[in-house]
Backbone as a ProteinNet text record, in pm:
[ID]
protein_1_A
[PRIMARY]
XXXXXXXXXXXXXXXXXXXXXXXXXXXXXXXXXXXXXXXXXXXXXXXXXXXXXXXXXXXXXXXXXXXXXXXXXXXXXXXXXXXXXXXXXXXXXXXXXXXXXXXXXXXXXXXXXXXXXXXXXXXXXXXXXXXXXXXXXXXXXXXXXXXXXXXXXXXXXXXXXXXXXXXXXXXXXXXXXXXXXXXXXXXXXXXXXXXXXXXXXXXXXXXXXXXXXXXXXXXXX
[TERTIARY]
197.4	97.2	166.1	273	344.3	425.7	482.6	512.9	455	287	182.1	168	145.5	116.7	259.2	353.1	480.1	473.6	410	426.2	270.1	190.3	75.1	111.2	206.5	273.2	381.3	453.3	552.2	479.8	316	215.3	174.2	103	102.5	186.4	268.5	418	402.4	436.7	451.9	315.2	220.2	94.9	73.2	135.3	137.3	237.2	365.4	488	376.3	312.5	247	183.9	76.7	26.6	82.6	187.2	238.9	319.3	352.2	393.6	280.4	168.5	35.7	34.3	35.1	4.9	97.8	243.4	339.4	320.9	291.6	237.2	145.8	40.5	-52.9	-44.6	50.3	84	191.8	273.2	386.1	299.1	178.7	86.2	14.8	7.9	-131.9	-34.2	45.2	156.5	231.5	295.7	319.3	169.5	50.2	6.3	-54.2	-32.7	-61.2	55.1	177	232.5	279.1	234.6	245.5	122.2	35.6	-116.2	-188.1	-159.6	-170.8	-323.7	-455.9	-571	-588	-552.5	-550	-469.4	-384	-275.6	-365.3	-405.8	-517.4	-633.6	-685.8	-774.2	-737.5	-669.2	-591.1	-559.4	-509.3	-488.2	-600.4	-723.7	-817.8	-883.1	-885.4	-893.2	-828.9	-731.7	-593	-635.8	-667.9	-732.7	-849.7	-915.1	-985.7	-837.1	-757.4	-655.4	-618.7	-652.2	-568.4	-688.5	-807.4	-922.4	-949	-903	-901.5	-777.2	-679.7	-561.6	-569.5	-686.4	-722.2	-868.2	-901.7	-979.6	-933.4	-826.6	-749.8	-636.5	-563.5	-558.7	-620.9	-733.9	-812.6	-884.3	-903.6	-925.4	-800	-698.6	-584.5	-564.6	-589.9	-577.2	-712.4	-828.6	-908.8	-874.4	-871	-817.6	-691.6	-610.8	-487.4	-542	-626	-707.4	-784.5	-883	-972.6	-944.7	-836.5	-819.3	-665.4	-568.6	-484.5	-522.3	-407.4	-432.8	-276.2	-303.2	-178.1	-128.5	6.9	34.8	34.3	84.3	37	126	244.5	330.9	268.2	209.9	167.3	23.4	-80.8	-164.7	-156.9	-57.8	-14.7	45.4	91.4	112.6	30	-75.9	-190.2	-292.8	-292.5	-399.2	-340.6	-208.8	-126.8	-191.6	-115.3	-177.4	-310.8	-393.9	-521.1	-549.6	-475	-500.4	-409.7	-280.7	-201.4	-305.2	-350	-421.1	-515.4	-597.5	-706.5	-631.3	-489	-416.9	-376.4	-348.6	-303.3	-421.8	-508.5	-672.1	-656	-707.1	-681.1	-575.4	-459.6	-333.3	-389.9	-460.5	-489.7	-614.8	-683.7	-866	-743.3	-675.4	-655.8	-517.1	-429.3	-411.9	-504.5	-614.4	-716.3	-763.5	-803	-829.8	-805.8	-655.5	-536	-559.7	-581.1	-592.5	-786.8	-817.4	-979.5	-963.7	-888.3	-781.1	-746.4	-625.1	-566	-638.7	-761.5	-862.8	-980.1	-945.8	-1033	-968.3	-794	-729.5	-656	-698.3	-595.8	-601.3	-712.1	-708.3	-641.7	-627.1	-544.6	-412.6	-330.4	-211.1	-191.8	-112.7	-83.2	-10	-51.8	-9	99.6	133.4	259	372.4	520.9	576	551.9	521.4	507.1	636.8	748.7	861.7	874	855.3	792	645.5	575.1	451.7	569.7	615.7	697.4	757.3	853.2	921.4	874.5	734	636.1	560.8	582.3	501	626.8	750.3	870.8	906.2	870	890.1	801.2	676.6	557	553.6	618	649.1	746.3	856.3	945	878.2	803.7	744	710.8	612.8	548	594.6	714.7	755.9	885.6	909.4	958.2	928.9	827.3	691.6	639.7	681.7	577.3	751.3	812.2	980.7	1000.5	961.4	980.6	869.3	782.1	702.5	732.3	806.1	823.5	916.7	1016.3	1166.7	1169.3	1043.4	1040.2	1147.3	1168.4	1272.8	1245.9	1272.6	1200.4	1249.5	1376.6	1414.3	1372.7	1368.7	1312.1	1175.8	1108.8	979.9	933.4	1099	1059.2	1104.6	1206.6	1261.6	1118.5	1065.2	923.6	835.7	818.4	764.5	862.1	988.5	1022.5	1028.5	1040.1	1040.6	915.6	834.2	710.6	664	832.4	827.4	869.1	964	1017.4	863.9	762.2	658.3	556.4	561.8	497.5	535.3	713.5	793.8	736.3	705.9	720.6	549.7	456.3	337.3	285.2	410.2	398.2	438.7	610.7	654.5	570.4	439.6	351.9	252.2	197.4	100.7	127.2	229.4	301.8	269.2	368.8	384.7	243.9	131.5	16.7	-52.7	-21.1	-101.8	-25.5	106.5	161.1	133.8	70.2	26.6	-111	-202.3	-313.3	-277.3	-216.6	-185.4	-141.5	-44.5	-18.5	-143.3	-255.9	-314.4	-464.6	-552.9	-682.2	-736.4	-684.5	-772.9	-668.4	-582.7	-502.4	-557.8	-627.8	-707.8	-787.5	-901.3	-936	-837.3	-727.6	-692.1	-524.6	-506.7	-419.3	-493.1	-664.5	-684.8	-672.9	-700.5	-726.7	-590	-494.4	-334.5	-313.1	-359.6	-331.7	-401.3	-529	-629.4	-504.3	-438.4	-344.8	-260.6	-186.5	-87.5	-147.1	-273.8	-338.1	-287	-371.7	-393.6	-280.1	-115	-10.4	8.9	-4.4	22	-40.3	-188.6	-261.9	-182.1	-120.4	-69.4	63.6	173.8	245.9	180	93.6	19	-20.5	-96	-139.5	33.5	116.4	205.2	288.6	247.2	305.5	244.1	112.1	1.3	55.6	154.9	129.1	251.7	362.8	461.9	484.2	311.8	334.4	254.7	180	129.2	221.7	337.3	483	567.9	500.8	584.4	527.2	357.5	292.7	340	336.9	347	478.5	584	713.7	687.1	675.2	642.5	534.8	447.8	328.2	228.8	323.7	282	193.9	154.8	70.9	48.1	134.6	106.6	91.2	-11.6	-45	61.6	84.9	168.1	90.4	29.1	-81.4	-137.7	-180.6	-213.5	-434.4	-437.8	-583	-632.9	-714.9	-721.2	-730.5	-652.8	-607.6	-763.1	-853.3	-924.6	-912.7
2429.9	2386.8	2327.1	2390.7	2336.8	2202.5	2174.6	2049.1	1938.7	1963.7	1885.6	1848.4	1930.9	1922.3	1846.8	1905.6	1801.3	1624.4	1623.3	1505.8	1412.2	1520.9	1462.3	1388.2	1524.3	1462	1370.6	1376.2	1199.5	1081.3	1088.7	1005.1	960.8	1086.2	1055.8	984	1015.4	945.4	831.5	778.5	616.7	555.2	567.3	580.7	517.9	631.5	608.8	522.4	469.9	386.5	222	205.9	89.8	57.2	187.4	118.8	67.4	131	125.6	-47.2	-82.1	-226.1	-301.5	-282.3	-337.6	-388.7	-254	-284.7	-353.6	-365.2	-421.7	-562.6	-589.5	-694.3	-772.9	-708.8	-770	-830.5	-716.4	-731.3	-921.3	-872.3	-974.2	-1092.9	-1150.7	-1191.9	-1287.5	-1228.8	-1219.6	-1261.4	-1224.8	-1310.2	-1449.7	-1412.5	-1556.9	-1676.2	-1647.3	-1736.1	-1745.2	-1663.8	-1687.4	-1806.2	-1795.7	-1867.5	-2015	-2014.8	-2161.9	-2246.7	-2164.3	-2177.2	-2189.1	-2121.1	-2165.8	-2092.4	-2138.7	-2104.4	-2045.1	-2135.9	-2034.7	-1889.5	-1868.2	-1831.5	-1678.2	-1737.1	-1639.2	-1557.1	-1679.8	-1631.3	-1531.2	-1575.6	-1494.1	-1334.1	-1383.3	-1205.1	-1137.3	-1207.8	-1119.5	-1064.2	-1113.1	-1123.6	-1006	-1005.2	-920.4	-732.5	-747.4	-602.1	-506.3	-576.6	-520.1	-482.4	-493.4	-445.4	-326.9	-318.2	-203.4	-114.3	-137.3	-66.2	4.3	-65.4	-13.3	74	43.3	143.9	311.4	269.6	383.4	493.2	442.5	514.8	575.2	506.7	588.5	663.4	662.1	797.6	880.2	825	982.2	1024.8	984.8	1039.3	1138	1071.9	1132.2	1281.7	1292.2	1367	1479.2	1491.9	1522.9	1619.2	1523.6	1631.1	1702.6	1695.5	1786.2	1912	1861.7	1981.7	2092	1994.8	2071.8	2103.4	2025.5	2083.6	2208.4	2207	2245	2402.6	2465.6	2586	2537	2424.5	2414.1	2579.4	2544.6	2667.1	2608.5	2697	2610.5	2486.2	2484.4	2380.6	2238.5	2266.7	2130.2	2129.6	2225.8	2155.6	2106	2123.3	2057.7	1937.7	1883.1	1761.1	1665.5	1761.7	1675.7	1646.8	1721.2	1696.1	1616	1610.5	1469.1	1331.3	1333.7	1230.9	1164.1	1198.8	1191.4	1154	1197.3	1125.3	1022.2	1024.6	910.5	758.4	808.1	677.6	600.9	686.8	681.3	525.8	620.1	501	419.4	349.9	237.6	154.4	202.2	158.9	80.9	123.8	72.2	-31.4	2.8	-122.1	-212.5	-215.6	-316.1	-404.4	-344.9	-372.7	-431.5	-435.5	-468.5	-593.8	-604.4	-753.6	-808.8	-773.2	-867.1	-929.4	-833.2	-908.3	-1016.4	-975.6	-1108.1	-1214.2	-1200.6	-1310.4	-1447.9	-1325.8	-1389.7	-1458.7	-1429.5	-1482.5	-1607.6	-1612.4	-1736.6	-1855.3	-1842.5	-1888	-1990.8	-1880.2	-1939.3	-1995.7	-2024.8	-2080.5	-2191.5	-2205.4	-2295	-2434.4	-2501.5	-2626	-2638.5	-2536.4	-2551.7	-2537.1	-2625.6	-2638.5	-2502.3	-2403.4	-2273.5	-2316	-2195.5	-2255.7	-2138.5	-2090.2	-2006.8	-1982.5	-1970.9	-1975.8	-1774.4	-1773.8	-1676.7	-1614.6	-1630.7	-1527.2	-1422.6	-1366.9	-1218.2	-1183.1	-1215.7	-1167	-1147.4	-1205.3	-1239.6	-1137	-1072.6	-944.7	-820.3	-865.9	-733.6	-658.1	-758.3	-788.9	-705.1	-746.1	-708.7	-554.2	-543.9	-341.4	-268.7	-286.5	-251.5	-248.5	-355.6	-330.3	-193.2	-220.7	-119.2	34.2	39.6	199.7	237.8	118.4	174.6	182	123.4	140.9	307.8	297.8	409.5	543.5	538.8	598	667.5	631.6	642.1	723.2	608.5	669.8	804.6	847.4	1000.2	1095.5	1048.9	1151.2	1135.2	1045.8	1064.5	1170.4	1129.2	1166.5	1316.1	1359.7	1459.6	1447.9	1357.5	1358	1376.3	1467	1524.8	1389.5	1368.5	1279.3	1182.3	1066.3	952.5	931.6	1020.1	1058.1	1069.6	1163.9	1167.7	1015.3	928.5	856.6	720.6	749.6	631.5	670.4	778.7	824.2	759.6	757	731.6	588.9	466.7	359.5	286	358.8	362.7	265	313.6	295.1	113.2	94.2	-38.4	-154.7	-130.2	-191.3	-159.7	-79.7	-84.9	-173.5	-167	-249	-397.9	-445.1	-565.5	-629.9	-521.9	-556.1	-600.2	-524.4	-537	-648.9	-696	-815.4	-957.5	-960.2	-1035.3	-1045.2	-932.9	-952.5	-986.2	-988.6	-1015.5	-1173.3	-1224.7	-1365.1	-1448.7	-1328.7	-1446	-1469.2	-1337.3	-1319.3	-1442.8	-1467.1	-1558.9	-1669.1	-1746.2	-1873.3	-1884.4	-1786.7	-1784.3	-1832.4	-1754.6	-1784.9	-1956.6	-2008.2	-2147.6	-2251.3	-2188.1	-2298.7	-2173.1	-2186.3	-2099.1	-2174.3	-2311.1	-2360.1	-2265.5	-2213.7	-2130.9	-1983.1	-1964.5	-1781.1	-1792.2	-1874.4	-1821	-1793.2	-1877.2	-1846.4	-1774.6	-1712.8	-1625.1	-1467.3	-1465.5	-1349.8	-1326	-1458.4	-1416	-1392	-1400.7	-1408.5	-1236.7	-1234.6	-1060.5	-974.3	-1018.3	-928	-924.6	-1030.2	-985.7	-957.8	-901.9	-856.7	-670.6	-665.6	-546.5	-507.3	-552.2	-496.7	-472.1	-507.6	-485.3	-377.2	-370.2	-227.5	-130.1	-179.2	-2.9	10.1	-87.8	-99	39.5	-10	86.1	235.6	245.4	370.7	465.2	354.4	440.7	433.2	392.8	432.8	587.5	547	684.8	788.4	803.6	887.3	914.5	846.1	844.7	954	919.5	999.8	1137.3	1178.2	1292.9	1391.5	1264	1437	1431.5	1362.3	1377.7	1476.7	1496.1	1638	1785.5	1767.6	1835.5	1873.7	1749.3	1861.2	1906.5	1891.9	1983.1	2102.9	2121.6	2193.9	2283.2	2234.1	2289.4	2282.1	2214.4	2231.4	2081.4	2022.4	1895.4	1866	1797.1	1824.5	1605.6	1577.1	1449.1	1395.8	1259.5	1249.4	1117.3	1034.6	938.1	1032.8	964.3	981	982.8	870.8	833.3	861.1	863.1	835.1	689.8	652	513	490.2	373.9	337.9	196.9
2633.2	2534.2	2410.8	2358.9	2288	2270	2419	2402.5	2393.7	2470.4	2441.2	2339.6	2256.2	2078.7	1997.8	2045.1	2007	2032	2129.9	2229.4	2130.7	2106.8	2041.9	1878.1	1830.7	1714.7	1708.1	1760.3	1780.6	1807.8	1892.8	1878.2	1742.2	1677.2	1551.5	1467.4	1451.1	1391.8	1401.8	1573.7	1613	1549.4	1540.9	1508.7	1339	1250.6	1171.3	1070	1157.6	1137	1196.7	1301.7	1329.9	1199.2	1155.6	1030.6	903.7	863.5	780.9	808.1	866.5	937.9	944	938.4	931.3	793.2	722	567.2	507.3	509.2	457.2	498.6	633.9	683.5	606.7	611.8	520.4	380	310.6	134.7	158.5	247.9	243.7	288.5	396.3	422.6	295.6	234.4	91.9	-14.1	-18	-146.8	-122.2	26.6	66.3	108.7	100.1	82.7	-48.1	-163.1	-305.2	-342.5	-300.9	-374.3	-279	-158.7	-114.5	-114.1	-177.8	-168.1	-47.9	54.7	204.1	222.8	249.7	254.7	372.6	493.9	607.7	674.8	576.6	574.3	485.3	403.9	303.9	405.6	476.3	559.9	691.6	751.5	840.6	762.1	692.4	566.5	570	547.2	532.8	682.7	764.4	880.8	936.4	910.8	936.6	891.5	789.3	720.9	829.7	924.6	1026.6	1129.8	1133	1245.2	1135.2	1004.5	993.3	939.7	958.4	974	1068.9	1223.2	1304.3	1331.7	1267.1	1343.1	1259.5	1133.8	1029.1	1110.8	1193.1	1272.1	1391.6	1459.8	1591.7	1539.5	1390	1360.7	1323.9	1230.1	1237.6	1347.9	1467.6	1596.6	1628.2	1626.5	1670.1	1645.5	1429.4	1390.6	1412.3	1421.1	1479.9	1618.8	1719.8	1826	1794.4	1705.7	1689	1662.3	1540.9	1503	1551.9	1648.5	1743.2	1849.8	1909.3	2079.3	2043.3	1939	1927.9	1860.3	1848.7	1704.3	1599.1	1549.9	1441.7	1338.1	1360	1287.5	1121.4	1008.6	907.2	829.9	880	904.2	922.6	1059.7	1115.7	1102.2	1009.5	952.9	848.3	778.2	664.5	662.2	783.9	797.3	861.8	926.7	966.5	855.5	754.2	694	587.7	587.7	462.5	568	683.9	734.2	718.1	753.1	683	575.9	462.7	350.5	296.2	357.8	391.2	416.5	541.8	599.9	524.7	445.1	334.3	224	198.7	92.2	176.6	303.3	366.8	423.9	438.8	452.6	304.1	183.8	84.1	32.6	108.7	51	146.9	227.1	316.4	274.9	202	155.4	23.8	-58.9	-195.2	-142	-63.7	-19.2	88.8	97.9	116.4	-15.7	-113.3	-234.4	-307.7	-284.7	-327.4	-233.8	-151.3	-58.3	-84.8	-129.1	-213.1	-306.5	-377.8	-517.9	-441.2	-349	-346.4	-282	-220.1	-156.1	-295.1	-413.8	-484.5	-622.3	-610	-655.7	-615.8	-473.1	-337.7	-389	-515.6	-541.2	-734.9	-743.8	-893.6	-921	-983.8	-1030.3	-1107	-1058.7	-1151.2	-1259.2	-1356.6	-1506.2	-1559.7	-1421.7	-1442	-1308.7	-1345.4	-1227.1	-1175.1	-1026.4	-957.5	-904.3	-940.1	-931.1	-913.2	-1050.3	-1121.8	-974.5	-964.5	-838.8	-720.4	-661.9	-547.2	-540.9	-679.5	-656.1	-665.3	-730.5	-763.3	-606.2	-572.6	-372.3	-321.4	-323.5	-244.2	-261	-392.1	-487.6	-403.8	-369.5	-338.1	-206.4	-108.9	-5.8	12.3	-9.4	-9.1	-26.7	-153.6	-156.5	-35.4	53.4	119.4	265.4	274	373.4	377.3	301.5	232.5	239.5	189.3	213.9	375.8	431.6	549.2	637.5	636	680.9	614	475.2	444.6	500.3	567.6	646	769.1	852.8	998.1	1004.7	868.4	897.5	822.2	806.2	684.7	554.7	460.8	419.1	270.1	203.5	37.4	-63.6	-34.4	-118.9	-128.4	-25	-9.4	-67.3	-1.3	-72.7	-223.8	-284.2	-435.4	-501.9	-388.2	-446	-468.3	-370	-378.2	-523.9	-539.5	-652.5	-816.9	-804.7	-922.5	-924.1	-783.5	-802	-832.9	-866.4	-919.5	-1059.3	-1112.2	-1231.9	-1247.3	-1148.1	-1090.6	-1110	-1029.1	-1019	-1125	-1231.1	-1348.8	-1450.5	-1463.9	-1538.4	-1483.9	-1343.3	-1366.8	-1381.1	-1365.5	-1412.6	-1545	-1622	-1750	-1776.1	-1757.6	-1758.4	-1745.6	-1628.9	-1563.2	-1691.5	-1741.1	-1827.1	-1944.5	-2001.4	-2140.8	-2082.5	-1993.8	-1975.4	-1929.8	-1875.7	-1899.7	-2007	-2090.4	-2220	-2353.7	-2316.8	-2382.2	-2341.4	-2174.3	-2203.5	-2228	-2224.6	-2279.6	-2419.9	-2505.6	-2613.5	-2700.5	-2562	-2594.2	-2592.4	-2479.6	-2450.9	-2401.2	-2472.3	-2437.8	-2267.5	-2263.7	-2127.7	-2006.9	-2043.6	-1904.5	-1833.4	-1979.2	-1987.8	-1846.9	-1761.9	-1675.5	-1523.7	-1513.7	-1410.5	-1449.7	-1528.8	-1608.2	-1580.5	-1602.3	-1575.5	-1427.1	-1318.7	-1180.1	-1119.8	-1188.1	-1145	-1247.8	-1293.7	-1353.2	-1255.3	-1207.7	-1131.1	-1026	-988	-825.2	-851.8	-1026.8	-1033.9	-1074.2	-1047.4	-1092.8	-979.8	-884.5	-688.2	-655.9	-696.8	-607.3	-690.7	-856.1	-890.3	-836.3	-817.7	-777.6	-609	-517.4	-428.3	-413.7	-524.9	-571	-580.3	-619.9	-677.2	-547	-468.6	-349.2	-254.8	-260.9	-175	-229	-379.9	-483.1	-432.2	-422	-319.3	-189.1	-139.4	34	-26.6	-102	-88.8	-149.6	-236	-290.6	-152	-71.8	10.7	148.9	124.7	228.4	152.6	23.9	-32.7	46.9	-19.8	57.8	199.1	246.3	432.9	453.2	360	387.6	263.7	147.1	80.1	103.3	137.8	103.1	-59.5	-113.8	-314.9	-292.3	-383.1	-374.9	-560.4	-610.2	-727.2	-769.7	-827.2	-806.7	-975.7	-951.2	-1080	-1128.1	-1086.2	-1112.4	-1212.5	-1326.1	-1396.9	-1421.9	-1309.8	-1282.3	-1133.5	-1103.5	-946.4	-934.4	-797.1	-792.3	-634.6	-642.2	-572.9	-505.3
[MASK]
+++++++++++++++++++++++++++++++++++++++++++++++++++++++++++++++++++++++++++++++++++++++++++++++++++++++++++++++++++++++++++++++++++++++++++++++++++++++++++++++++++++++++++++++++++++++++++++++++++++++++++++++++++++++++++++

């Protein structure tokens, strides 16, 4: 019975490493067509977010029968029930570079009035958490995990950087302010992006600890 349940959880795992490749997918997806302005490329992105809708329902099936057909000891309900709320935040990184991708769809005919560098690496930080992220719960690994949590700070620094520099060409020129705010809104989404991967890696504390202590300051939606 046991190895069943082993065999069920290395499922899980592979399971939850696909999604996580989904979502990174998607983010990297949604930025590279923000900045070549590629519309179909946008569209496809959004498109794309139902594959990781669906891969957010055959784990929580997954996790479900662990639950109900198994008797987890409290170890491995503690890592089933991180999972679970794991998925919750990659569902979400997936719904928020769709967003971005609405953005570049409804910017695809305007000359940007700022260079996208700074976005590009903010996309690349954010990737990383979350791939990061997901590798410290296969691998159970405390550190990695805490280490996603402090690079946290990496992708705040450059949100900030982003908003200083649109708020300064607003400043040069008031006609830049509307599409200065729609280029902040997609430098919002990769932060709250960061945030929910910060989420994925505090309840990868949880299922080796058992403690769950949230360091977000807000709840991130």
């Amino acid at each position: 019975m046991r190895n069943r349940f082993d065999r069920q959880l290395e499922q899980l795992n592979n399971e939850l490493i696909e999604m996580g490749n989904l979502v990174e997918h998607a983010i990297q997806s949604a930025v590279t067509a923000l900045v070549k302005q590629d519309v179909d490329q946008a569209k496809a992105a959004i498109e794309f977010d139902q594959e990781v809708d669906r891969q957010e329902r055959d784990i929580e099936a997954l996790c479900m029968k662990l639950l109900l057909q198994q008797q987890p000891v409290a170890r491995d309900l503690r890592l089933i029930s991180a999972a679970l709320k794991m998925i919750t935040d990659m569902e979400r990184i997936g719904d928020q570079a769709a967003d971005i991708s609405e953005i570049t769809i409804f910017l695809a005919k305007e000359k940007y009035v700022s260079d996208l560098s700074l976005m590009n690496q903010m996309a690349m930080e954010t990737i990383l958490m979350v791939t990061h992220s997901v590798e410290a719960f296969v691998q159970k690994d405390l550190n990695l995990a805490k280490s996603v949590i402090d690079h946290d700070d990496v992708v705040d620094k450059l949100f900030d950087d982003i908003k200083q520099q649109l708020i300064e060409l607003i400043q040069k020129n008031v006609a830049n302010s509307e599409q200065a705010a729609d280029l902040l809104m997609v430098a919002k989404y990769l932060e709250r992006i960061g945030d929910h991967a910060t989420n994925i890696a505090e309840w990868v504390i949880y299922s080796i600890t058992g403690v769950h202590e949230s360091l977000n300051d807000s709840k991130v939606v």
